[in-house]
Chimera marker file (.cmm) of the C-alpha trace (Angstrom):
<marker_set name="trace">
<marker id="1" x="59.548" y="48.190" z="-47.984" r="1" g="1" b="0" radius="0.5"/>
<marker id="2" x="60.256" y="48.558" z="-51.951" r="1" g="1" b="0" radius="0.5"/>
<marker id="3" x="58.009" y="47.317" z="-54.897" r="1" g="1" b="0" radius="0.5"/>
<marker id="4" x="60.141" y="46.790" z="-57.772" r="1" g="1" b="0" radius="0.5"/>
<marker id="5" x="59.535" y="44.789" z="-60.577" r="1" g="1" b="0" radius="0.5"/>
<marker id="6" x="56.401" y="43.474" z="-58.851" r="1" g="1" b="0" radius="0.5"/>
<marker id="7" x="58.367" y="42.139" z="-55.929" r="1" g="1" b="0" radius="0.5"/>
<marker id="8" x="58.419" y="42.913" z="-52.053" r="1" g="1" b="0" radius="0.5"/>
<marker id="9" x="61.459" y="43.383" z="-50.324" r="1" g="1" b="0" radius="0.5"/>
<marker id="10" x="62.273" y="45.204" z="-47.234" r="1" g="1" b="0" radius="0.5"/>
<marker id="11" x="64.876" y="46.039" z="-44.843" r="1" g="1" b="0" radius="0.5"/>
<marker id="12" x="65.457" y="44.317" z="-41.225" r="1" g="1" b="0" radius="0.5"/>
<marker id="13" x="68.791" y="44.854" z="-39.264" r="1" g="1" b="0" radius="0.5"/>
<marker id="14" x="67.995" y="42.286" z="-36.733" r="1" g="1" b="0" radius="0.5"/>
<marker id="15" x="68.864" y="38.887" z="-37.477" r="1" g="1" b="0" radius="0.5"/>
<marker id="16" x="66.188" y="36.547" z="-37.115" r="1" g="1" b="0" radius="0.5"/>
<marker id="17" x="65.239" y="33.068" z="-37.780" r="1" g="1" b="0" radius="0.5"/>
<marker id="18" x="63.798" y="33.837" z="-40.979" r="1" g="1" b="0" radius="0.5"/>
<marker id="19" x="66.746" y="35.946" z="-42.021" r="1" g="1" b="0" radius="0.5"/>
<marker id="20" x="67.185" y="36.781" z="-46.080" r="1" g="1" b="0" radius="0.5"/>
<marker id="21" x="70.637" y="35.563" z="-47.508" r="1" g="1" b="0" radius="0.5"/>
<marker id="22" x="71.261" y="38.927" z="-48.846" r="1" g="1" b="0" radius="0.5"/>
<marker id="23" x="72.831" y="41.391" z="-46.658" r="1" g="1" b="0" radius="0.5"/>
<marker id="24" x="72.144" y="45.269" z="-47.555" r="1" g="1" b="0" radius="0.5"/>
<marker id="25" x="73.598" y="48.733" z="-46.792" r="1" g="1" b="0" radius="0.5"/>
<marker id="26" x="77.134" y="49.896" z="-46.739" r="1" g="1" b="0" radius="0.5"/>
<marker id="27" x="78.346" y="47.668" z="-44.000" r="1" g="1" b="0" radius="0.5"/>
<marker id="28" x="76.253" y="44.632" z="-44.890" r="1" g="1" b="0" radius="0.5"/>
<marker id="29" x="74.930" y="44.696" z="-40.996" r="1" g="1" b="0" radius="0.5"/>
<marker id="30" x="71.553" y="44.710" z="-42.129" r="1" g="1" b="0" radius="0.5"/>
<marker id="31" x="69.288" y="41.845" z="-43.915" r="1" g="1" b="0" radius="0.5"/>
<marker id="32" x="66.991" y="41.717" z="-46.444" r="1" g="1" b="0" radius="0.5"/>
<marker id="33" x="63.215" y="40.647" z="-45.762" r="1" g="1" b="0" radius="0.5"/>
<marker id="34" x="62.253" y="37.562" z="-47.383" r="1" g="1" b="0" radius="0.5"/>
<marker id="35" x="58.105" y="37.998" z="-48.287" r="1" g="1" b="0" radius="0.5"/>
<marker id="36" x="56.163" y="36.305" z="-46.268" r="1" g="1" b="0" radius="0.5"/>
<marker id="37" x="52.074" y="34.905" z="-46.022" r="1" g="1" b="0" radius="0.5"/>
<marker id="38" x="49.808" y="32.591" z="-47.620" r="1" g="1" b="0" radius="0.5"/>
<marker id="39" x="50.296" y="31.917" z="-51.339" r="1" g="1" b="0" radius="0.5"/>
<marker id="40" x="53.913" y="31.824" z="-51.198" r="1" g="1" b="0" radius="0.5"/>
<marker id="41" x="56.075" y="29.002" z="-52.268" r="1" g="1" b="0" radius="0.5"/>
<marker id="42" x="59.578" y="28.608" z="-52.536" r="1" g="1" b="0" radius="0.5"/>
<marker id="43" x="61.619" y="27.127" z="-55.613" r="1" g="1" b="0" radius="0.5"/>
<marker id="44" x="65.125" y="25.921" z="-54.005" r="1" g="1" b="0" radius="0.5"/>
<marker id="45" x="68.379" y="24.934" z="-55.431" r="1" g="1" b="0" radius="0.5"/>
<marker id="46" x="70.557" y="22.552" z="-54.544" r="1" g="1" b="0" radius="0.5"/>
<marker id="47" x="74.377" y="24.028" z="-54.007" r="1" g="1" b="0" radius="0.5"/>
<marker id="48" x="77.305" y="21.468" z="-53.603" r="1" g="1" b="0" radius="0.5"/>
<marker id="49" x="79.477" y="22.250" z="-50.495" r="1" g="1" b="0" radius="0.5"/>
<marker id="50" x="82.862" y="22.359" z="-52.980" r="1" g="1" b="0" radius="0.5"/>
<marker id="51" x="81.596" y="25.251" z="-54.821" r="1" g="1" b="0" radius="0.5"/>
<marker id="52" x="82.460" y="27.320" z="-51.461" r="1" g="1" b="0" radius="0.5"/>
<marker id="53" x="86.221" y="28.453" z="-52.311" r="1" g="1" b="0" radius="0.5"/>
<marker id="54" x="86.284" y="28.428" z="-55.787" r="1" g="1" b="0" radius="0.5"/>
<marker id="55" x="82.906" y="30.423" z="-56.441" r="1" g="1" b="0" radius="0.5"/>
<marker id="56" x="82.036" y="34.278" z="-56.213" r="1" g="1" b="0" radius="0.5"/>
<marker id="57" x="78.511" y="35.490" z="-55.165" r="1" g="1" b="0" radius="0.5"/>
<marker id="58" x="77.733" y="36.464" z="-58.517" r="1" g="1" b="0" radius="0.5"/>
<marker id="59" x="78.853" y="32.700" z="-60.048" r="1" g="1" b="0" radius="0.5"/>
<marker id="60" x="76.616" y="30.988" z="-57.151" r="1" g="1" b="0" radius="0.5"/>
<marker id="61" x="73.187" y="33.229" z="-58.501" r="1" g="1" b="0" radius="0.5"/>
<marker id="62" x="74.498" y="32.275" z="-62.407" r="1" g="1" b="0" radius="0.5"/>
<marker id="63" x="74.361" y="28.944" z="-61.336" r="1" g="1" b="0" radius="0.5"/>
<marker id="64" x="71.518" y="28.929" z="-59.642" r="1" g="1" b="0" radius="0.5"/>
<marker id="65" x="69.292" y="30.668" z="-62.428" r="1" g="1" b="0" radius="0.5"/>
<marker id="66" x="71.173" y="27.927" z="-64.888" r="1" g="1" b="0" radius="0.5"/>
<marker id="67" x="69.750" y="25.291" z="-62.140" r="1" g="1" b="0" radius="0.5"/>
<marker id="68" x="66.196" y="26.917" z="-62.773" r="1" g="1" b="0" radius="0.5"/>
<marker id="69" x="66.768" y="26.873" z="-66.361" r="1" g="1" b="0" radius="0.5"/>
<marker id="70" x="67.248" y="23.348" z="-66.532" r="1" g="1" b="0" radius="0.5"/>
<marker id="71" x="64.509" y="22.182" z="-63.962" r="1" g="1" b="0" radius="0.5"/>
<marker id="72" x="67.070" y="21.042" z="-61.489" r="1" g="1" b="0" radius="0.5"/>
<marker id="73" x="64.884" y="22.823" z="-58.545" r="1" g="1" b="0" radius="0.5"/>
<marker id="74" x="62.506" y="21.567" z="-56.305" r="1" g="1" b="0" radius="0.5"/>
<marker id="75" x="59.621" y="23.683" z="-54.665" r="1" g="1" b="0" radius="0.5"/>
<marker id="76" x="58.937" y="23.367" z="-51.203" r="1" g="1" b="0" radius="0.5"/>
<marker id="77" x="56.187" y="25.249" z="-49.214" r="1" g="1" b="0" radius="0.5"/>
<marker id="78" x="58.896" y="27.537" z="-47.006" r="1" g="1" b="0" radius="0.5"/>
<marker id="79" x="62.412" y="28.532" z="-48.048" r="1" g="1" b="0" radius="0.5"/>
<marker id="80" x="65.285" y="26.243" z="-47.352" r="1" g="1" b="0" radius="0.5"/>
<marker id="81" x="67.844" y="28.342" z="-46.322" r="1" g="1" b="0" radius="0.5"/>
<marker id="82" x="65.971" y="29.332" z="-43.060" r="1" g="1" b="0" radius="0.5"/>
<marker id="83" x="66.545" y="25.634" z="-42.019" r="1" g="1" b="0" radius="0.5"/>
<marker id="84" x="69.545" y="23.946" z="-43.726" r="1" g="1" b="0" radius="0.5"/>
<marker id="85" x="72.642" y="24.833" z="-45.462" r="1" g="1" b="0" radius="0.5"/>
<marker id="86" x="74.056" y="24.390" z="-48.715" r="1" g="1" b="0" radius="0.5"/>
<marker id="87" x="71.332" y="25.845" z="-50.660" r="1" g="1" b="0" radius="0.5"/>
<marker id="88" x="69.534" y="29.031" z="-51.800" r="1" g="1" b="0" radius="0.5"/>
<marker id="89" x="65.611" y="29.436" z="-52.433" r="1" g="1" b="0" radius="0.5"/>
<marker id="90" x="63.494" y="32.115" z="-54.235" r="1" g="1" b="0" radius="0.5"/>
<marker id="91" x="59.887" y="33.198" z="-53.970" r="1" g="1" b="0" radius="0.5"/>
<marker id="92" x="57.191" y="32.401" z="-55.798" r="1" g="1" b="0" radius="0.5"/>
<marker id="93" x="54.570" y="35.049" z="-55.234" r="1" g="1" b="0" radius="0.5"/>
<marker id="94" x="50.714" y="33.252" z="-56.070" r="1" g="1" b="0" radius="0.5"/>
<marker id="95" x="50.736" y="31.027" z="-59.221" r="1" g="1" b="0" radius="0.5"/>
<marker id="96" x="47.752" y="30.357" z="-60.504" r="1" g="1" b="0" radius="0.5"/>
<marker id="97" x="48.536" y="29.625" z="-63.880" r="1" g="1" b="0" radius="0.5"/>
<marker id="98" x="44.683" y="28.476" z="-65.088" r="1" g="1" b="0" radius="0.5"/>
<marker id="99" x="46.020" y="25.208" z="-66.573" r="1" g="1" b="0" radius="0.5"/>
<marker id="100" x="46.237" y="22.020" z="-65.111" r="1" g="1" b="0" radius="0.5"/>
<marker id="101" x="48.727" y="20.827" z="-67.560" r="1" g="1" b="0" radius="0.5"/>
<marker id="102" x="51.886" y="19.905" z="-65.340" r="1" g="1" b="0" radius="0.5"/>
<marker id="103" x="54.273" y="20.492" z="-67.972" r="1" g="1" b="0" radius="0.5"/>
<marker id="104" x="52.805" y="24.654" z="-68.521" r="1" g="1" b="0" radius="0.5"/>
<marker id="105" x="52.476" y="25.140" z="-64.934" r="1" g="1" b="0" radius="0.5"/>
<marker id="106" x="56.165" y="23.884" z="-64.696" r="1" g="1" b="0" radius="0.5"/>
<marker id="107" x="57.349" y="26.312" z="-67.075" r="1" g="1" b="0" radius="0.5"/>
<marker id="108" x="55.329" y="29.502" z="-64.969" r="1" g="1" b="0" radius="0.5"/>
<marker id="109" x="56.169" y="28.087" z="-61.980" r="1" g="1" b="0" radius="0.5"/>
<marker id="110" x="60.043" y="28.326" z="-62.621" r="1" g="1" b="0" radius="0.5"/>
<marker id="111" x="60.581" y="31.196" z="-64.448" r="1" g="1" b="0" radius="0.5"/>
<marker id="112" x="58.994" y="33.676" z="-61.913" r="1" g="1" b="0" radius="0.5"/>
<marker id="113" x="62.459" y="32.736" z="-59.369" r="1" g="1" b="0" radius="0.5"/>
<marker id="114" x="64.120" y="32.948" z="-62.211" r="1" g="1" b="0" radius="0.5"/>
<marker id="115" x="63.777" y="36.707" z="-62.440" r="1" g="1" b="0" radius="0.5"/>
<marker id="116" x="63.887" y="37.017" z="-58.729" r="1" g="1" b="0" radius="0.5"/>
<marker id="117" x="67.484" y="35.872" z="-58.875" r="1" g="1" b="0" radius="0.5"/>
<marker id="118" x="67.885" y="37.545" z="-61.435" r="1" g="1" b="0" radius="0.5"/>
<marker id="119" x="67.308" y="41.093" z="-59.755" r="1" g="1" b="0" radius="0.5"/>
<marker id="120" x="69.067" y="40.157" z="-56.791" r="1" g="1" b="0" radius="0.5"/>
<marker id="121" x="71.806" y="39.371" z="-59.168" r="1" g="1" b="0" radius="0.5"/>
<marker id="122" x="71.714" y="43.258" z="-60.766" r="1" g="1" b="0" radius="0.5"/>
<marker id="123" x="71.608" y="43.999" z="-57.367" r="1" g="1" b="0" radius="0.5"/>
<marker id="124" x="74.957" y="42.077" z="-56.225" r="1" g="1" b="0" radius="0.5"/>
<marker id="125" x="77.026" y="43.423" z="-59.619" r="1" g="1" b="0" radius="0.5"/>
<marker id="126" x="75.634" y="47.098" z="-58.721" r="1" g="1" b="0" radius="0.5"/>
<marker id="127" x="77.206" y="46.820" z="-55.103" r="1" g="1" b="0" radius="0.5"/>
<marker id="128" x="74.220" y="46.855" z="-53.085" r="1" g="1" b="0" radius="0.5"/>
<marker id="129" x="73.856" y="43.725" z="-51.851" r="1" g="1" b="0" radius="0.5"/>
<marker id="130" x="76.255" y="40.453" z="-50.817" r="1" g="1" b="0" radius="0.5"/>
<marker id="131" x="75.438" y="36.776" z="-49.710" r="1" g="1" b="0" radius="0.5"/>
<marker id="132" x="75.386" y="35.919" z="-46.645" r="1" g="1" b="0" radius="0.5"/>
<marker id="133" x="78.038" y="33.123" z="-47.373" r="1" g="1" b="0" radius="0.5"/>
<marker id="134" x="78.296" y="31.588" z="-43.665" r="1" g="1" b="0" radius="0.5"/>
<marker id="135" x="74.744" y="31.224" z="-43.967" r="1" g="1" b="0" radius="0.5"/>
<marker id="136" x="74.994" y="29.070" z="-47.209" r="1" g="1" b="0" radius="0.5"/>
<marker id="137" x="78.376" y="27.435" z="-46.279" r="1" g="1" b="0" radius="0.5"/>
<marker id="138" x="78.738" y="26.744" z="-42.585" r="1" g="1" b="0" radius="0.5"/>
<marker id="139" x="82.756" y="27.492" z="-41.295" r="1" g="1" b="0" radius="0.5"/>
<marker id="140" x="84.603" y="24.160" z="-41.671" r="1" g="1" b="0" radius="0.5"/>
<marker id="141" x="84.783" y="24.117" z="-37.773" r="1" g="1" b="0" radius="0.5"/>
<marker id="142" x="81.527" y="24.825" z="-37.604" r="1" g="1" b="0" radius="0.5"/>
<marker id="143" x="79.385" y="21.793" z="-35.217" r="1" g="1" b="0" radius="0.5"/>
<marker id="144" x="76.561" y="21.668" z="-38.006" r="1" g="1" b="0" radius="0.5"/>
<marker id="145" x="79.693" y="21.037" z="-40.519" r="1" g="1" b="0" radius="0.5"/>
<marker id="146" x="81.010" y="18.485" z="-38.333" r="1" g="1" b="0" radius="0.5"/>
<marker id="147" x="78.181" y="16.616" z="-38.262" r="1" g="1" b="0" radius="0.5"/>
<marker id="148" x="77.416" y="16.848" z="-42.083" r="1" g="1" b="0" radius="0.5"/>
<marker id="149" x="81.246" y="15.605" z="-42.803" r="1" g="1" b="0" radius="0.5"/>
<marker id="150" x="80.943" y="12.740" z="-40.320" r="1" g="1" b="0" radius="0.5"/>
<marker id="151" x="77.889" y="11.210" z="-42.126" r="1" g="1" b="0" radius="0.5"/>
<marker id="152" x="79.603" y="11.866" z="-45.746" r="1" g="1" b="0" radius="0.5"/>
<marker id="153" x="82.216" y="8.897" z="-44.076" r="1" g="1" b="0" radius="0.5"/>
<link id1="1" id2="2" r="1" g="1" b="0" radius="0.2"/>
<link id1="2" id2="3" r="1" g="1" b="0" radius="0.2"/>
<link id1="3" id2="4" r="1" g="1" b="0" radius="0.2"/>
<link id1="4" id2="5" r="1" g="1" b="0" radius="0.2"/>
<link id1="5" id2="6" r="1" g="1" b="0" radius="0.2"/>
<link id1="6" id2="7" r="1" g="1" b="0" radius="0.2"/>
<link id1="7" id2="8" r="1" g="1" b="0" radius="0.2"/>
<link id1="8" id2="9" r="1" g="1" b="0" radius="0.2"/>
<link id1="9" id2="10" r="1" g="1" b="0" radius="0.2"/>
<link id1="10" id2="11" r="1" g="1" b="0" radius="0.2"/>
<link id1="11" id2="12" r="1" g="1" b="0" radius="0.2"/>
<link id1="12" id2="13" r="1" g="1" b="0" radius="0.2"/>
<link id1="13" id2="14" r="1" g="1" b="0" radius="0.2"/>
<link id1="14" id2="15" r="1" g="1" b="0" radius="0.2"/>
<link id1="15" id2="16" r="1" g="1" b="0" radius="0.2"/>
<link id1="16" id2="17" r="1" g="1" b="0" radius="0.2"/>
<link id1="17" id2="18" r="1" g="1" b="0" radius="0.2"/>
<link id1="18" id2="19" r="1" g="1" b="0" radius="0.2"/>
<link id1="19" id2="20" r="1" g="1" b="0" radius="0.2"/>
<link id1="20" id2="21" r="1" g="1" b="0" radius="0.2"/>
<link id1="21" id2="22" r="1" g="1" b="0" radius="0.2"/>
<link id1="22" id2="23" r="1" g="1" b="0" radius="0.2"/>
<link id1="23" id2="24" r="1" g="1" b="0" radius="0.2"/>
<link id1="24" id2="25" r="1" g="1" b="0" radius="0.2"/>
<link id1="25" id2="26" r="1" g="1" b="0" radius="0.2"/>
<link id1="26" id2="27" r="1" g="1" b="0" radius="0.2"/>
<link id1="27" id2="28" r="1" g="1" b="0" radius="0.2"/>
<link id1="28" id2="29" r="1" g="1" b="0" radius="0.2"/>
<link id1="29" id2="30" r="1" g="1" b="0" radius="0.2"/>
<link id1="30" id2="31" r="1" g="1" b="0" radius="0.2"/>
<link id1="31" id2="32" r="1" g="1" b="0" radius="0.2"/>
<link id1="32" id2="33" r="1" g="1" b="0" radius="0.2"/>
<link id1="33" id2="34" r="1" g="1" b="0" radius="0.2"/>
<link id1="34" id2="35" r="1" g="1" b="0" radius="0.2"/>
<link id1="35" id2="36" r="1" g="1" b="0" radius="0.2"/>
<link id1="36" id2="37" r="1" g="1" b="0" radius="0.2"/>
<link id1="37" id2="38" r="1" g="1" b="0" radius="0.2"/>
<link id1="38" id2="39" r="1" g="1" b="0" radius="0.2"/>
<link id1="39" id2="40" r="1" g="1" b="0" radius="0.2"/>
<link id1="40" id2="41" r="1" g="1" b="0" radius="0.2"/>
<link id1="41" id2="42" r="1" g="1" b="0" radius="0.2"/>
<link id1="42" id2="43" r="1" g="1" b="0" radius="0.2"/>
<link id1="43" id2="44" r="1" g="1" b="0" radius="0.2"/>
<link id1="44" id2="45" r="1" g="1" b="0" radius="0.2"/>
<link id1="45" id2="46" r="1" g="1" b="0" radius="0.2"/>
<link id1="46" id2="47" r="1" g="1" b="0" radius="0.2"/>
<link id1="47" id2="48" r="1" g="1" b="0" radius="0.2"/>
<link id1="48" id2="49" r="1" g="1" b="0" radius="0.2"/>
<link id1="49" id2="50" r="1" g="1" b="0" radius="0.2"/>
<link id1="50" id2="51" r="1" g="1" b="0" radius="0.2"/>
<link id1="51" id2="52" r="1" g="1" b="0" radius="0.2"/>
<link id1="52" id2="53" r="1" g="1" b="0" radius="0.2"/>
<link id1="53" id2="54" r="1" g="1" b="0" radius="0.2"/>
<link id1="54" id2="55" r="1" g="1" b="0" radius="0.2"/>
<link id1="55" id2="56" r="1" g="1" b="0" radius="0.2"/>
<link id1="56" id2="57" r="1" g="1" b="0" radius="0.2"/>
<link id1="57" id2="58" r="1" g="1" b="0" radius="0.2"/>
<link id1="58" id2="59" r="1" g="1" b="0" radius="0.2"/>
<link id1="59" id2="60" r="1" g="1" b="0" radius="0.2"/>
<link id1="60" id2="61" r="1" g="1" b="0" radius="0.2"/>
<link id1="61" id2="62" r="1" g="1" b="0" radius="0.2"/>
<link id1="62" id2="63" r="1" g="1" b="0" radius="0.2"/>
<link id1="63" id2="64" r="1" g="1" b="0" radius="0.2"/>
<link id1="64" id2="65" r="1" g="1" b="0" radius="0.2"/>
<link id1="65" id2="66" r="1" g="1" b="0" radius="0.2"/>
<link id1="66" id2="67" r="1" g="1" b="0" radius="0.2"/>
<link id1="67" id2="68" r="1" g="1" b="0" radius="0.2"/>
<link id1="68" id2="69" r="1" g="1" b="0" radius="0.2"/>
<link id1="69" id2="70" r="1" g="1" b="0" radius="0.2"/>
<link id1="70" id2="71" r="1" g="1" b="0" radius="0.2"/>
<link id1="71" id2="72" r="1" g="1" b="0" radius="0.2"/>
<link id1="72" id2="73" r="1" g="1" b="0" radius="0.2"/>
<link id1="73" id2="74" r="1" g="1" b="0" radius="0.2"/>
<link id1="74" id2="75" r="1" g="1" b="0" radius="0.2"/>
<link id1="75" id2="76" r="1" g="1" b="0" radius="0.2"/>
<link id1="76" id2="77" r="1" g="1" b="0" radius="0.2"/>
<link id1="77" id2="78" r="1" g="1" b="0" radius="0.2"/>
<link id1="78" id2="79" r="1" g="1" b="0" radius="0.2"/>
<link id1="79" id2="80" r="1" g="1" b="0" radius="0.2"/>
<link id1="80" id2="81" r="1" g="1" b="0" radius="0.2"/>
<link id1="81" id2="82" r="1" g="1" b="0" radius="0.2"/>
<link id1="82" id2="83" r="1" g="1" b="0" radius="0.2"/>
<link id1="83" id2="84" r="1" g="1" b="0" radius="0.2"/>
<link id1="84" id2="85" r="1" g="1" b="0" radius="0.2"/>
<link id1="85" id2="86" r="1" g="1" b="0" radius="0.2"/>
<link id1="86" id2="87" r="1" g="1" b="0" radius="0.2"/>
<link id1="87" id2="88" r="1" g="1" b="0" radius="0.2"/>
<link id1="88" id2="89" r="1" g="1" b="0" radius="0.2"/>
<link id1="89" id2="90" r="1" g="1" b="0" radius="0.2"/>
<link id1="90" id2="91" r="1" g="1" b="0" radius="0.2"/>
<link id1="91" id2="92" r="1" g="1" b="0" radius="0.2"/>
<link id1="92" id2="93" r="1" g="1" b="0" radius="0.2"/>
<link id1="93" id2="94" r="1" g="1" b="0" radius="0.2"/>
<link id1="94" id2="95" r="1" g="1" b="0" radius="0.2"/>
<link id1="95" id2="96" r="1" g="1" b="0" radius="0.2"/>
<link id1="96" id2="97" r="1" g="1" b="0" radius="0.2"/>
<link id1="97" id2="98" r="1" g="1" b="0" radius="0.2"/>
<link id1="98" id2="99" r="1" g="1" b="0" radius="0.2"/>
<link id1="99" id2="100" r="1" g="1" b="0" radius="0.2"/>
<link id1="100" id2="101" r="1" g="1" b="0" radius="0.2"/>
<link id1="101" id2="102" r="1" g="1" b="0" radius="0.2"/>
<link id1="102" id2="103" r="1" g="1" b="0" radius="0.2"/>
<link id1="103" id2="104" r="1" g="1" b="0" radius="0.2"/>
<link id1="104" id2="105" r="1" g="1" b="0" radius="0.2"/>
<link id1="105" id2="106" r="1" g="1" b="0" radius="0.2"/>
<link id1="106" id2="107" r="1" g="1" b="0" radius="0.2"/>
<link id1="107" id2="108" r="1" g="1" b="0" radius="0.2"/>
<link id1="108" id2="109" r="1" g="1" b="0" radius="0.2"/>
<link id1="109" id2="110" r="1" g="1" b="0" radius="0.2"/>
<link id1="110" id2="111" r="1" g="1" b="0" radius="0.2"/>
<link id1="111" id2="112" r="1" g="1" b="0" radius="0.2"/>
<link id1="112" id2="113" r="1" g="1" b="0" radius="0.2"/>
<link id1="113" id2="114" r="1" g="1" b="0" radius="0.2"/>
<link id1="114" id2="115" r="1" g="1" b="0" radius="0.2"/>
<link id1="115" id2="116" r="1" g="1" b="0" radius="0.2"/>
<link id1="116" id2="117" r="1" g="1" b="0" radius="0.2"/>
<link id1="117" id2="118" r="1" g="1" b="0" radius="0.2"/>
<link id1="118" id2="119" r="1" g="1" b="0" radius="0.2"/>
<link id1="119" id2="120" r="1" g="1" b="0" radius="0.2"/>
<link id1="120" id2="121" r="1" g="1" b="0" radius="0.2"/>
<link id1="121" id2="122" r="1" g="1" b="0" radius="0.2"/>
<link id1="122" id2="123" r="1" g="1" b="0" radius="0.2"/>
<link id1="123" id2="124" r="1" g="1" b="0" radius="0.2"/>
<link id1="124" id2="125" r="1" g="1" b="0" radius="0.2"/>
<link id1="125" id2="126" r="1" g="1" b="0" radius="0.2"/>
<link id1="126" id2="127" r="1" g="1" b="0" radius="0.2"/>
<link id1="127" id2="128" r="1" g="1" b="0" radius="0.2"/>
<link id1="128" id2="129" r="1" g="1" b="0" radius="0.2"/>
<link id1="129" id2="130" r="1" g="1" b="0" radius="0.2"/>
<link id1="130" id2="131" r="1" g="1" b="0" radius="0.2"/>
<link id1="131" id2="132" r="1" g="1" b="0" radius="0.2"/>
<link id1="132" id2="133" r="1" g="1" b="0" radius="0.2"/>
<link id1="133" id2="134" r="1" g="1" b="0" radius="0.2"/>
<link id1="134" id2="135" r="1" g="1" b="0" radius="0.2"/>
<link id1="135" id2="136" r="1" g="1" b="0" radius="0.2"/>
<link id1="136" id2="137" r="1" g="1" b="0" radius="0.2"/>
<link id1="137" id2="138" r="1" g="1" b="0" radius="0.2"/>
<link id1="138" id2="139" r="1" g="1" b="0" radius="0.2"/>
<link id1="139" id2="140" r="1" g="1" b="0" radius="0.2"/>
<link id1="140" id2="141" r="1" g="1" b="0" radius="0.2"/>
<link id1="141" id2="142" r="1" g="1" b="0" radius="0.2"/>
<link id1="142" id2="143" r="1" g="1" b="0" radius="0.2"/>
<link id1="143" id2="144" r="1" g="1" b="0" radius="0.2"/>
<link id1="144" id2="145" r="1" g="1" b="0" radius="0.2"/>
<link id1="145" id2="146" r="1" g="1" b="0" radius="0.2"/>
<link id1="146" id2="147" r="1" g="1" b="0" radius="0.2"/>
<link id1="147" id2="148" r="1" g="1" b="0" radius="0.2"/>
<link id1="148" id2="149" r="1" g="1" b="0" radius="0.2"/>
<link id1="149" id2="150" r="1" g="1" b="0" radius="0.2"/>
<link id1="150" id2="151" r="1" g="1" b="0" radius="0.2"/>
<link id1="151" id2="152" r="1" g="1" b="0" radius="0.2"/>
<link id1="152" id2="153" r="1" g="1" b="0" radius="0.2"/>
</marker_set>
């Protein structure tokens, strides 16, 4: 496991349920660990399905981190991508922020994934790390595609 920047990631070649969305090592055959535990929430963003072709790794975490930026997030208790499509979450790590003021906690709330994507973004432009795109973007022949299209008619 490394500590960097006060963070937790590790290394897992096996590809579980609870599978990171950022694939490491030279052949990108092995996953990162998303942290896990109590005191853990996860801030999500939202990606729309036509961003797929047109879009490079590195634009989806811009926009995502611009998403965060402008408060168009939404924190949930477990990350997203371990159960639907289409988006991409980041850890929060214990906030206690010692204010009750929704507005301030708001604020420390989303700038810690903020910097989480951020890393993971030094990470992609230094080579060490991709997306896992078919995780984010299901195949268009895909059955969990199929089903998502036929309830967009």
């Amino acid at each position: 496991m490394t500590a960097r920047k006060g963070r937790l990631f590790g290394v897992n070649s096996a590809r579980p349920l609870t599978q990171s969305l950022y694939r490491v090592g030279q052949t990108g055959d092995q996953y990162a660990e998303d942290p896990k535990g109590k005191g853990i929430s996860w801030i999500t963003v939202e990606l729309p399905f036509s961003m797929d072709p047109i879009y490079t790794n590195e634009m989806l975490l811009e926009f995502a981190i611009l998403e965060m930026q402008s408060y168009r997030a939404v924190i949930y208790p477990e990350s997203q991508h371990y159960v639907r499509h289409e988006c991409i979450s980041f850890p929060v790590v214990d906030y206690p922020t010692g204010t009750d003021d929704i507005v301030q906690v708001t604020h420390i709330i989303m700038a810690r994934p903020e910097e989480v994507a951020e890393f993971w973004l030094e990470e992609l432009r230094a080579g060490r790390v991709t997306l896992d795109r078919e995780r984010i973007f299901p195949p268009k022949n895909s059955r969990k595609n199929q089903d998502r299209e036929s309830t967009l008619e």
